[in-house]
C-alpha positions as CSV (number, residue, x, y, z in Angstrom):
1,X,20.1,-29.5,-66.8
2,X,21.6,-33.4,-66.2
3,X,20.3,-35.9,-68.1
4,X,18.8,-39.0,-66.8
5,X,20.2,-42.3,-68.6
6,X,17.5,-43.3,-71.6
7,X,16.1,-39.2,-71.5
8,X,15.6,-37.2,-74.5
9,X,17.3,-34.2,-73.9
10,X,16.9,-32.7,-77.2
11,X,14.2,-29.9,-77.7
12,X,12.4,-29.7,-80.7
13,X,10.7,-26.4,-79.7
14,X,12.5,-23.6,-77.7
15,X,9.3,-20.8,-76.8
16,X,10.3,-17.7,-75.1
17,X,7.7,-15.3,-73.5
18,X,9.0,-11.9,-72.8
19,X,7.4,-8.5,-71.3
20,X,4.1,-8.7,-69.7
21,X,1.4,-11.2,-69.9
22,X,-1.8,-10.1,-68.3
23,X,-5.0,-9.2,-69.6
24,X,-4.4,-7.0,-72.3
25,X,-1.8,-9.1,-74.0
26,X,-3.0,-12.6,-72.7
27,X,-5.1,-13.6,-76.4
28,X,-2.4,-12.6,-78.2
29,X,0.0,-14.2,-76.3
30,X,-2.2,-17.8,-76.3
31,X,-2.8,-17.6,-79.9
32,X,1.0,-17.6,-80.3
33,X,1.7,-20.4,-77.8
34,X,-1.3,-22.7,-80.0
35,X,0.6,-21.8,-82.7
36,X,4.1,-23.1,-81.4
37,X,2.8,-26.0,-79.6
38,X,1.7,-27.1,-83.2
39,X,5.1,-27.2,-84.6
40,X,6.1,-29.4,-81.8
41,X,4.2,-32.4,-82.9
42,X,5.4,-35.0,-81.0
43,X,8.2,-33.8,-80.1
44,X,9.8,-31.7,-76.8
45,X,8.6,-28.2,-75.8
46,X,10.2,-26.3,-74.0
47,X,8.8,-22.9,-72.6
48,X,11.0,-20.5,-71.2
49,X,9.6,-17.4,-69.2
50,X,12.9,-16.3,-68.0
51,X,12.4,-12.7,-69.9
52,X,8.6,-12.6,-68.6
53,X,8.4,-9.7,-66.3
54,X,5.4,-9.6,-65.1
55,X,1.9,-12.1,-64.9
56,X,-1.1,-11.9,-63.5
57,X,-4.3,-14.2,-62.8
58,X,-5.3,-14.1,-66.6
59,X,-1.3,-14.9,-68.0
60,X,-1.7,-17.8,-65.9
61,X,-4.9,-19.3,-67.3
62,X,-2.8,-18.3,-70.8
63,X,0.0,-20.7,-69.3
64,X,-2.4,-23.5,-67.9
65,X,-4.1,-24.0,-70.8
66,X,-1.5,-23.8,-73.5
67,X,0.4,-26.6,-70.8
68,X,-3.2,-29.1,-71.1
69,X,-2.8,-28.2,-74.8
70,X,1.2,-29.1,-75.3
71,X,0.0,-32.4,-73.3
72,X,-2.2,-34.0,-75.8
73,X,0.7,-32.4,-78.9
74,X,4.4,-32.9,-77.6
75,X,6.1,-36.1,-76.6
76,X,7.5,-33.5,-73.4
77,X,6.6,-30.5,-72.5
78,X,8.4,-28.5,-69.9
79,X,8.3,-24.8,-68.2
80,X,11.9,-23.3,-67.8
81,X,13.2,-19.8,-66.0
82,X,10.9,-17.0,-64.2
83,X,11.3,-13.9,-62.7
84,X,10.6,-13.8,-58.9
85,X,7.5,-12.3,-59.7
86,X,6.6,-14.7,-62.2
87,X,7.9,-17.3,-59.7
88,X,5.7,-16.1,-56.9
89,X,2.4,-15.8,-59.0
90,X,3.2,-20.1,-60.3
91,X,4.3,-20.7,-56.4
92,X,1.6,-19.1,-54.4
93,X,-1.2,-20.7,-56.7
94,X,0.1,-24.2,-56.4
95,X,0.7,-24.3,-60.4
96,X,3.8,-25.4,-60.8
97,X,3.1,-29.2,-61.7
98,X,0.3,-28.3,-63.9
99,X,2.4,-26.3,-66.0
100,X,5.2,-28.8,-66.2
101,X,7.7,-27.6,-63.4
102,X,7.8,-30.3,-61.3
103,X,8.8,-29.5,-57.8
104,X,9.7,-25.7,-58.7
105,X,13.4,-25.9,-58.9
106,X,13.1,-25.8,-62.2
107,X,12.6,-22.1,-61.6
């Protein structure tokens, strides 16, 4: 990714999510992100889903609201990498800015 003169490129928290996120793994899963988001402190997040195989209506929630949460904790908080699955589940719901992609080419 090219940086912008003035941006801070650094990230203070690299989180990876891997495997499945739906229903039966999506407390788990947001209990985790809380819990990385905290160590971020004003600083950049960074979430990569590029090993996320698979999400469904309830990962997505799981996504949305540890993206509000990162919001009010990190100085920057960004969504990285997605399977075409993934990809299609953030696209087709019109989610993309609300979790910090921007325009989608960020996928």
């Amino acid at each position: 990714m090219a940086g912008q003169a003035g941006q801070d490129m650094v990230v203070g928290c690299l989180i990876r999510l891997r495997g499945e996120l739906d229903l039966m793994t999506a407390d788990g899963v947001a209990v985790g992100l809380r819990a990385a988001i905290d160590t971020a402190v004003r600083r950049h997040a960074r979430l990569d889903l590029a090993q996320l195989r698979f999400m469904d209506a309830r990962g997505l929630a799981v996504l949305l609201g540890a993206a509000a949460y990162a919001r009010t904790r990190c100085s920057r908080w960004d969504v990285v990498g997605a399977c075409a699955q993934v990809a299609r589940v953030i696209a087709v719901t019109g989610a993309g800015r609300a979790l910090g992609i921007g325009d989608a080419r960020g996928l």
